[in-house]
One Martini backbone bead per residue (centre of mass of N, CA, C, O) as a GRO file, in nm:
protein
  367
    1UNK     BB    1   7.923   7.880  11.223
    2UNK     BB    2   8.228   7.805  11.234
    3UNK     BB    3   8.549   7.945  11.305
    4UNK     BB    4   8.689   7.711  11.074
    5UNK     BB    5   8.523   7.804  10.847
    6UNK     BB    6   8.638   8.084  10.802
    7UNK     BB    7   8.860   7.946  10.690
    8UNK     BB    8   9.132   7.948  10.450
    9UNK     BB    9   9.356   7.702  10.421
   10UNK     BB   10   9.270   7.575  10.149
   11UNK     BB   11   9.376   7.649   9.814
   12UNK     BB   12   9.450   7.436   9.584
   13UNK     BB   13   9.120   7.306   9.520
   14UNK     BB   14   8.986   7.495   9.288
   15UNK     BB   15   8.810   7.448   8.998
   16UNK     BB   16   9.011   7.623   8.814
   17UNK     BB   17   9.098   7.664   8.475
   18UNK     BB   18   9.366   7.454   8.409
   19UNK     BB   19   9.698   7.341   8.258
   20UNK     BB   20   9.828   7.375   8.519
   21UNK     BB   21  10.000   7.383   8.777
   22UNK     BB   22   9.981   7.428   9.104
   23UNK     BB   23  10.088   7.676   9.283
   24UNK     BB   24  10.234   7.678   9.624
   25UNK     BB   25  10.271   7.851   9.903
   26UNK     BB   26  10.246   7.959  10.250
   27UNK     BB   27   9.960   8.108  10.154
   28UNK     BB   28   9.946   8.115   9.826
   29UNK     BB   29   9.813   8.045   9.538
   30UNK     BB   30   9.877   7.952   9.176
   31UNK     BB   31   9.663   8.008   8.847
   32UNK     BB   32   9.710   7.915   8.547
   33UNK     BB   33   9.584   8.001   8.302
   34UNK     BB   34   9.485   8.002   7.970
   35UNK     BB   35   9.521   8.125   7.722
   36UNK     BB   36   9.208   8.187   7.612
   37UNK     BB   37   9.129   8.320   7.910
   38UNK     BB   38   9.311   8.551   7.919
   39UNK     BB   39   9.228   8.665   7.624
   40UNK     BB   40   8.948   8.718   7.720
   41UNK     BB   41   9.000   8.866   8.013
   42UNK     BB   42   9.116   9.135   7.849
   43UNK     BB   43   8.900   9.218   7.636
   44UNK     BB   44   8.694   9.218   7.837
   45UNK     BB   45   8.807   9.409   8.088
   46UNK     BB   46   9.075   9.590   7.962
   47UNK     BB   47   9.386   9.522   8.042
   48UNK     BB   48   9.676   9.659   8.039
   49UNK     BB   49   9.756   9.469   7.840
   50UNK     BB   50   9.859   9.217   7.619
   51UNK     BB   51   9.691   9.008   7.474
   52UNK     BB   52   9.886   8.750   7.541
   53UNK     BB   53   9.901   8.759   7.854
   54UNK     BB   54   9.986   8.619   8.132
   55UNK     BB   55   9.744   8.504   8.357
   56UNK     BB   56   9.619   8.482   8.687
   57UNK     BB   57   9.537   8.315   8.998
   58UNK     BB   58   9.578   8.428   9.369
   59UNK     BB   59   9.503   8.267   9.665
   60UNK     BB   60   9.450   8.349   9.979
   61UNK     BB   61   9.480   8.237  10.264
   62UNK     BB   62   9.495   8.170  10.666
   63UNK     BB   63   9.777   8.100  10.687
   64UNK     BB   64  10.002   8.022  10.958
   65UNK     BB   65  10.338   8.177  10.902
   66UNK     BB   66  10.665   8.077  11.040
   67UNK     BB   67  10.959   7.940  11.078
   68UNK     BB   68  10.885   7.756  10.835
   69UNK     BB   69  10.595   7.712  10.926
   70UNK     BB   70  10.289   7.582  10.984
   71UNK     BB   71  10.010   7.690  11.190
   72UNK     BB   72   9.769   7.541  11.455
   73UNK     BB   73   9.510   7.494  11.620
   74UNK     BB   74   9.246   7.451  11.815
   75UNK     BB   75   8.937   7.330  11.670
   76UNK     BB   76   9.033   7.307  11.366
   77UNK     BB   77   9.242   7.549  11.315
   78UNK     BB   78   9.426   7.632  11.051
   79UNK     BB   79   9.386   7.938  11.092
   80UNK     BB   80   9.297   8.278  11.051
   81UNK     BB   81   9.071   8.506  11.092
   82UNK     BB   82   9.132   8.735  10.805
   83UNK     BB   83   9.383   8.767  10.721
   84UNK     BB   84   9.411   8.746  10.411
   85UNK     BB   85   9.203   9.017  10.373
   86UNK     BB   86   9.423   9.199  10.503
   87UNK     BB   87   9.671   9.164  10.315
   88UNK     BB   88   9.557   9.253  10.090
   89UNK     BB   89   9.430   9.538  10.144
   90UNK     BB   90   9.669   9.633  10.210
   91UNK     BB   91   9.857   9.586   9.937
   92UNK     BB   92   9.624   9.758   9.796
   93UNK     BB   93   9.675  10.013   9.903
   94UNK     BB   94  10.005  10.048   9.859
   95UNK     BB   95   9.959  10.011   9.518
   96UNK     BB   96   9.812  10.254   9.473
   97UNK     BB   97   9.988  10.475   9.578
   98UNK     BB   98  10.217  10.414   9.395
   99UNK     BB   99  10.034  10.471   9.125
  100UNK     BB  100   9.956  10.766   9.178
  101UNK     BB  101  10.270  10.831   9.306
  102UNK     BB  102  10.444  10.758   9.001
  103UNK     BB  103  10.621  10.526   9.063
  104UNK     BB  104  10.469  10.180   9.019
  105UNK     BB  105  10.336   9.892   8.897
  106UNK     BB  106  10.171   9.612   8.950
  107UNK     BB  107  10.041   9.260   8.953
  108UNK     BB  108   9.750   9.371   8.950
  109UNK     BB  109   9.424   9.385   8.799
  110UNK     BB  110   9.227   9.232   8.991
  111UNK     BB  111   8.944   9.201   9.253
  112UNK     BB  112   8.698   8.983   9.299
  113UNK     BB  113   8.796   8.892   9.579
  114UNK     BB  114   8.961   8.960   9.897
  115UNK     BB  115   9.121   8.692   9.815
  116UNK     BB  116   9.164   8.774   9.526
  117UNK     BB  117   9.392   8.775   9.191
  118UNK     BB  118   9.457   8.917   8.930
  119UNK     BB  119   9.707   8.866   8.727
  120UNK     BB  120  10.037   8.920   8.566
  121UNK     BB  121  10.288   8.785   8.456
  122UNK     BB  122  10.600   8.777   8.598
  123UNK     BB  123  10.976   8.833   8.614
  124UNK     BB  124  11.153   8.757   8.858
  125UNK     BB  125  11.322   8.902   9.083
  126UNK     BB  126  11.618   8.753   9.272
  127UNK     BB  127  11.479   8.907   9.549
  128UNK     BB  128  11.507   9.025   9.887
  129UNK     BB  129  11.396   9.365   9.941
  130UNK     BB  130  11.542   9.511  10.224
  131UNK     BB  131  11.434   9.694  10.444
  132UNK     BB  132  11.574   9.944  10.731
  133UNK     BB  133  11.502  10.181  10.983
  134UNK     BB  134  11.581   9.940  11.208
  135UNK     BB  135  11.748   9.787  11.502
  136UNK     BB  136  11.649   9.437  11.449
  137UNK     BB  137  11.653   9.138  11.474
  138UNK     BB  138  11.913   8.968  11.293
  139UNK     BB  139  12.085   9.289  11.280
  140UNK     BB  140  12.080   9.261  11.625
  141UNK     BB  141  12.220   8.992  11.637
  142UNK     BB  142  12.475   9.014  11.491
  143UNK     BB  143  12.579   9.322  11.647
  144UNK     BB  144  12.563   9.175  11.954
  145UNK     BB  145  12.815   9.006  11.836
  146UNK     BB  146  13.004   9.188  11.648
  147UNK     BB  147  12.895   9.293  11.406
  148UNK     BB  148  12.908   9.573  11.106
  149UNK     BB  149  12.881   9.378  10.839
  150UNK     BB  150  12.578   9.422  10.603
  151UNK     BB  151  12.557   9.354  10.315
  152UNK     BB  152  12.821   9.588  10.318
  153UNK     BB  153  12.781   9.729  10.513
  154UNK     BB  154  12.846   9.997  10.769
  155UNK     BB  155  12.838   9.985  11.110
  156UNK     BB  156  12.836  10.128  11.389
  157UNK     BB  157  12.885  10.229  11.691
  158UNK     BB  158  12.673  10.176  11.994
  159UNK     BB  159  12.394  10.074  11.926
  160UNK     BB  160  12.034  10.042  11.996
  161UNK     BB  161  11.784   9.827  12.039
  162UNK     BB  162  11.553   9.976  11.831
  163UNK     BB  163  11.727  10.180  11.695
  164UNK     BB  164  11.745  10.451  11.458
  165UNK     BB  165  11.877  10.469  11.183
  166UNK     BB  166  12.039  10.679  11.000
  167UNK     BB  167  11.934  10.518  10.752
  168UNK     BB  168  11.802  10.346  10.492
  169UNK     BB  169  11.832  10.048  10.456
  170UNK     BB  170  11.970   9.771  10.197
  171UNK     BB  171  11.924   9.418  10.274
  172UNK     BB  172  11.996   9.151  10.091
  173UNK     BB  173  11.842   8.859   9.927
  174UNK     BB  174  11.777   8.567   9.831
  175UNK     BB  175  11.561   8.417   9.566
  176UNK     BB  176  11.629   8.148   9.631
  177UNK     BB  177  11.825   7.901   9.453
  178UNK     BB  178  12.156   8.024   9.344
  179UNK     BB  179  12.362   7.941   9.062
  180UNK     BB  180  12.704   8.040   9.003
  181UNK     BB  181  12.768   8.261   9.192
  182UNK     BB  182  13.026   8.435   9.301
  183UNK     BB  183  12.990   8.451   9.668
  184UNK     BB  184  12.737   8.311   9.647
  185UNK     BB  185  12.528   8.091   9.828
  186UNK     BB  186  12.331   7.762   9.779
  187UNK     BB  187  12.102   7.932   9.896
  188UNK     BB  188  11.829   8.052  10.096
  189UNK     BB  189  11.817   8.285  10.202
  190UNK     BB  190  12.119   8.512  10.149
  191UNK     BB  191  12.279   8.709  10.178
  192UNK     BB  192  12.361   9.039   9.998
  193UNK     BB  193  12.546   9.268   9.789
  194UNK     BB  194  12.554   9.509   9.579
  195UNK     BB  195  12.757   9.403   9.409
  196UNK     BB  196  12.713   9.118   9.341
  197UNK     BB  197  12.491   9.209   9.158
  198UNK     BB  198  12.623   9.363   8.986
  199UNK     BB  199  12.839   9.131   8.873
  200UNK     BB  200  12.522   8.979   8.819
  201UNK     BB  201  12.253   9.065   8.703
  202UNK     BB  202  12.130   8.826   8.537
  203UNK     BB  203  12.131   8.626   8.759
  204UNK     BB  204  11.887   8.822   8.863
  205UNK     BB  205  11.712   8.943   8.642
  206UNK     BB  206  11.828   9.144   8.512
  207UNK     BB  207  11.819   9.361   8.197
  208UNK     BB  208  12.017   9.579   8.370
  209UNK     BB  209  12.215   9.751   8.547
  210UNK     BB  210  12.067   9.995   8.606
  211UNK     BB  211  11.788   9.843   8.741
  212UNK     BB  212  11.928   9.905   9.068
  213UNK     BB  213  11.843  10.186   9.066
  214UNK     BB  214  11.566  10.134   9.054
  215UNK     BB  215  11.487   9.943   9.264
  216UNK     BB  216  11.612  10.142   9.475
  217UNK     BB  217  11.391  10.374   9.422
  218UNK     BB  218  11.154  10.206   9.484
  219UNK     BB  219  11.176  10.132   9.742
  220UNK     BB  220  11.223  10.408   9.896
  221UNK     BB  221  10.992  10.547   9.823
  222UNK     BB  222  10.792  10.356   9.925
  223UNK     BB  223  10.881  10.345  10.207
  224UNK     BB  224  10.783  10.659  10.245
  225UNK     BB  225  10.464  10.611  10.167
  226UNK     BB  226  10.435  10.445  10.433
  227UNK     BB  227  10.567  10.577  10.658
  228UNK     BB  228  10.394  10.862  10.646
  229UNK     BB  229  10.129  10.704  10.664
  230UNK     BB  230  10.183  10.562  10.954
  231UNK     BB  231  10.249  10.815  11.096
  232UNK     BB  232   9.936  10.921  11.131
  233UNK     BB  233   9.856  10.674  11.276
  234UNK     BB  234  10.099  10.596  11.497
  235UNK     BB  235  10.316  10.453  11.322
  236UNK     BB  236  10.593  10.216  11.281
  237UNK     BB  237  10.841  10.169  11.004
  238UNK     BB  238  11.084   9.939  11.035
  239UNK     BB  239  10.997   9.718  10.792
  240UNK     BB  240  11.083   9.540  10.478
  241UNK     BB  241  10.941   9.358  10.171
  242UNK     BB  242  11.041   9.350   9.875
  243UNK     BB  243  10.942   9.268   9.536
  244UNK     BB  244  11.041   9.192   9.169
  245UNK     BB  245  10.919   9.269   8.845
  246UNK     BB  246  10.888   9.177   8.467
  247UNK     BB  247  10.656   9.318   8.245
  248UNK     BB  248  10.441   9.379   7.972
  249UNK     BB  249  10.263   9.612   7.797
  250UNK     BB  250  10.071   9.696   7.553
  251UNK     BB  251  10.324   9.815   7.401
  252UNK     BB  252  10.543   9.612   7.434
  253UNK     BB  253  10.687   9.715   7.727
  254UNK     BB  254  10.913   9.694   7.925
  255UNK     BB  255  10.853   9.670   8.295
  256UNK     BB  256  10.910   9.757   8.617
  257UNK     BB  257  10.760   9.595   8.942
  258UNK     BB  258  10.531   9.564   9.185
  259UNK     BB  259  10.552   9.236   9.392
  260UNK     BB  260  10.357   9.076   9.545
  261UNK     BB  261  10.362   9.239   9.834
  262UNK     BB  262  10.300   9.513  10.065
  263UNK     BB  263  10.311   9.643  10.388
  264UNK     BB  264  10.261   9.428  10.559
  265UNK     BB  265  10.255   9.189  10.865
  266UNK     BB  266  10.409   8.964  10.698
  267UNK     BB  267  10.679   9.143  10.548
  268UNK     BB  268  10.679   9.322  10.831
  269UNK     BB  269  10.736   9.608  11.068
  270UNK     BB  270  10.529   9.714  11.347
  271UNK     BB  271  10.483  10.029  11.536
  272UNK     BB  272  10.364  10.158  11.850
  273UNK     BB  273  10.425  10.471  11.877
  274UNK     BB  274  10.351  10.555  12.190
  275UNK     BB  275  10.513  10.334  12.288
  276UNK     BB  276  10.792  10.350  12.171
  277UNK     BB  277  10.793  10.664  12.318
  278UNK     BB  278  10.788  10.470  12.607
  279UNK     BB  279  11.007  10.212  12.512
  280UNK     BB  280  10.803  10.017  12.366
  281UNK     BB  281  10.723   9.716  12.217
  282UNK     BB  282  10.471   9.696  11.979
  283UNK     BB  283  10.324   9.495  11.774
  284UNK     BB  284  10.173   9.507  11.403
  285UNK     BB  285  10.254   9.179  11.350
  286UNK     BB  286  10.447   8.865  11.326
  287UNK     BB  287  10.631   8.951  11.573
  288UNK     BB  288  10.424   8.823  11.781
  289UNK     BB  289  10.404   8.567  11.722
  290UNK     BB  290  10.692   8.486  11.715
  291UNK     BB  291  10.717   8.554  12.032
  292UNK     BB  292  10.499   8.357  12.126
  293UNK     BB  293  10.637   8.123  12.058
  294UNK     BB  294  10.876   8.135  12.205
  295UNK     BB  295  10.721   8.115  12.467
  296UNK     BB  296  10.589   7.924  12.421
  297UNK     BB  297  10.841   7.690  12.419
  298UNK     BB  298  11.084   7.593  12.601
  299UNK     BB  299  11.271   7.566  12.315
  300UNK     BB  300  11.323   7.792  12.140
  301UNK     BB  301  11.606   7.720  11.957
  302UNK     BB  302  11.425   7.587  11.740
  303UNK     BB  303  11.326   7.840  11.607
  304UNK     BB  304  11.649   7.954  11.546
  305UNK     BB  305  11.794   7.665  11.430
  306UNK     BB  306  11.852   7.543  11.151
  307UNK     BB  307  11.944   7.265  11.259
  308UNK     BB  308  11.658   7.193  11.374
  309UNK     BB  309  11.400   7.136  11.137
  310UNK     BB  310  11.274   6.885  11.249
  311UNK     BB  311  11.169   6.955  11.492
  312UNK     BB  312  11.027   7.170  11.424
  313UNK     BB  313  10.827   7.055  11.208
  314UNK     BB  314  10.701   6.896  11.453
  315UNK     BB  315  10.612   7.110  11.618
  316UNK     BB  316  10.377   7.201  11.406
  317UNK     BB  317  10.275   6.894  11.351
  318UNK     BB  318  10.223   6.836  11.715
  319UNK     BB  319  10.065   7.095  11.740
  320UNK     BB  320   9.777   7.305  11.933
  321UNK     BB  321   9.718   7.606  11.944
  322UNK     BB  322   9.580   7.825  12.106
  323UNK     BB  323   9.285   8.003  11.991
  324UNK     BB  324   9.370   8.274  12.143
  325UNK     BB  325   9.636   8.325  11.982
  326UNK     BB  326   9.532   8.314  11.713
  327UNK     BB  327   9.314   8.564  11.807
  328UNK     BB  328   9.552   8.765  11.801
  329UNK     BB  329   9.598   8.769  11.501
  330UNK     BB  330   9.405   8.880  11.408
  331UNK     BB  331   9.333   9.136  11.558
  332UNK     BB  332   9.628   9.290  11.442
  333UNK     BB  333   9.559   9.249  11.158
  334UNK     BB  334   9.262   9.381  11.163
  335UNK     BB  335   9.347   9.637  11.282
  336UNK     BB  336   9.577   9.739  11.063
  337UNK     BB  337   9.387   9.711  10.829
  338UNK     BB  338   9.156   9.930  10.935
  339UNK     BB  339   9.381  10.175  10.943
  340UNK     BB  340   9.490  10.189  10.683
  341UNK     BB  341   9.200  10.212  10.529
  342UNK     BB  342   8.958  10.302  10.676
  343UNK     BB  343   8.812  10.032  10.730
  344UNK     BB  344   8.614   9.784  10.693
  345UNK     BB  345   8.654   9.436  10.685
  346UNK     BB  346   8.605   9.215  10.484
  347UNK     BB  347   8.463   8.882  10.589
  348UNK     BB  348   8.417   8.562  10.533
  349UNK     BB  349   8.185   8.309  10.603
  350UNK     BB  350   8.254   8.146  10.282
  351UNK     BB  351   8.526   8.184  10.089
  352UNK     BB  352   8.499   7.946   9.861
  353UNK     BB  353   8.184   7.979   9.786
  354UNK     BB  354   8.261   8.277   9.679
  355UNK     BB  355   8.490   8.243   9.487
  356UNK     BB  356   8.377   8.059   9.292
  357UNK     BB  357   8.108   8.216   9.211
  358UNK     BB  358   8.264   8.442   9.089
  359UNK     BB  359   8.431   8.299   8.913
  360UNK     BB  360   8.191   8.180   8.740
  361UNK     BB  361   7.970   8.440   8.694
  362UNK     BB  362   8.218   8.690   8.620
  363UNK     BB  363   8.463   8.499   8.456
  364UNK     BB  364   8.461   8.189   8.355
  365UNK     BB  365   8.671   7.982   8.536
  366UNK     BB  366   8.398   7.760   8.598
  367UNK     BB  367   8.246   7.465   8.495
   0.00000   0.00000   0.00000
């Protein structure tokens, strides 16, 4: 079996019987089951949610999505292999740890196989509520100009590239294009302040006003339980995206939660601790591959500016990288994965032939 065999890129036509549209976003496909699906896989499995709480198949790629393109390699290469069971495997591991240490539960219900998650439909909150503990990216381009306030905070004078801030700050942005906010653009991730927020709680979703103290606390506890993991490991939790929404409970209660993933390599910036300490930033994200990008195109400008959106679409559509650099990003999702979890990640060999097999065999979801 070839290496691209092994690649889960396409993932948005597996037969699971569903009445509604595959949503599919730039990683993950997601299938919404059917009532009857639902309600008997809720009383089969006994999953703690409401009889009829709507149910989801969540299916991860192994595309490899950078400055809003999807990118692909040489050898009919379309995604890295093992990505996907990587962040799987990360989320699943801080989603266990946040609900151990009695933080929140997430949206994930089962794990029938490392690429896929069974979900309960969750109300997301419209934020992408990003943390940061270290001065670097786009808060390091904004500061290296001139600029003091980020998202409503003020920042100090003095600051030096990649070095870690007083406090860990939350910097939000939209969650989608959101319209008739006063003083917020009607575009995709645009930074948002806290006051934006509460003057307007409920066009983000939000269902009451206290529960914006309580998504920063959930954020903010959740970054801890992260940082001293991997501190442990001897890496550095530089930042992370977290995202929230609200599910109803088996007794009928709504609760927030952590949704989406969470700190994993695609979401989050990690840093290897010994080289950090000897001055030097060495990636276990995909801000190295987003580096390797800049360094392959003779015109980085095109990765890096909004207005040039057609070329870039364009280079990601008419190039093939080099199948080492694919290679190189494999290595490093399963190198931090599997010191994460302390354990060899599972990579199949037939992903989808595999995912078939088991939903269909042990959750009756495919005919």
């Amino acid at each position: 079996m070839s290496l691209a065999d092994k690649v889960l890129a396409v993932n948005n036509d597996l037969p699971i019987r569903t009445d509604k549209p595959v949503h599919s976003g730039k990683v993950r496909s997601v299938y919404w089951l059917t009532e009857a699906d639902s309600a008997r896989l809720i009383k089969e499995k006994g999953y703690p949610v409401a009889a009829d709480a709507p149910l989801a198949v969540m299916v991860i790629s192994d595309r490899m999505s950078a400055f809003d393109c999807i990118w692909k390699g040489e050898n009919g290469l379309r995604g890295v292999p093992g990505k996907g069971a990587a962040l799987n495997a990360v989320a699943n591991h801080w989603f266990k740890l946040f609900k151990e240490q009695g933080l929140a539960d997430s949206h994930i219900l089962d794990i029938p196989h490392p690429a896929v998650w069974i979900v309960q439909k969750a109300r997301p909150v419209m934020i992408e509520a990003i943390a940061r503990q270290y001065i670097t990216g786009s808060m390091w381009r904004a500061y290296s100009k001139g600029e003091r306030k980020f998202c409503g905070i003020q920042l100090p004078d003095g600051l030096q590239k990649d070095q870690k801030l007083p406090e860990l700050l939350i910097t939000p942005s939209t969650k989608g294009i959101l319209k008739n906010i006063p003083g917020v653009p009607e575009a995709d991730d645009v930074n948002i302040t806290r006051r934006n927020i509460e003057e307007n709680f409920a066009a983000f979703n939000f269902s009451s006003a206290g529960d914006i103290d309580r998504y920063e606390t959930l954020l903010k506890e959740g970054f801890d339980v992260i940082s001293s993991a991997l501190e442990k490991l001897d890496q550095v939790f530089v930042d992370t995206k977290f995202e929230f929404g609200y599910v109803t409970d088996a007794e009928g209660n709504e609760k927030l939660i952590y949704m989406d993933e969470v700190g994993t390599p695609d979401s989050s910036r990690i840093w290897d601790g010994a080289e950090y300490r000897n001055g030097k930033v060495v990636e276990n994200s995909k801000e190295g591959f987003r580096q390797a990008l800049l360094s392959h195109f003779p015109d980085p400008d095109i990765l890096l500016n909004k207005d040039r959106m057609d070329e870039r679409s364009a280079l990601a559509r008419d190039n093939e990288l080099p199948e080492s650099m694919l290679m190189e990003v494999s290595n490093t999702y399963v190198g931090i994965a599997e010191k994460i979890i302390g354990d060899k990640l599972v990579i199949s060999d037939n992903p989808k032939a595999e995912i078939v097999q088991v939903l269909r065999d042990q959750y009756g979801l495919i005919d």
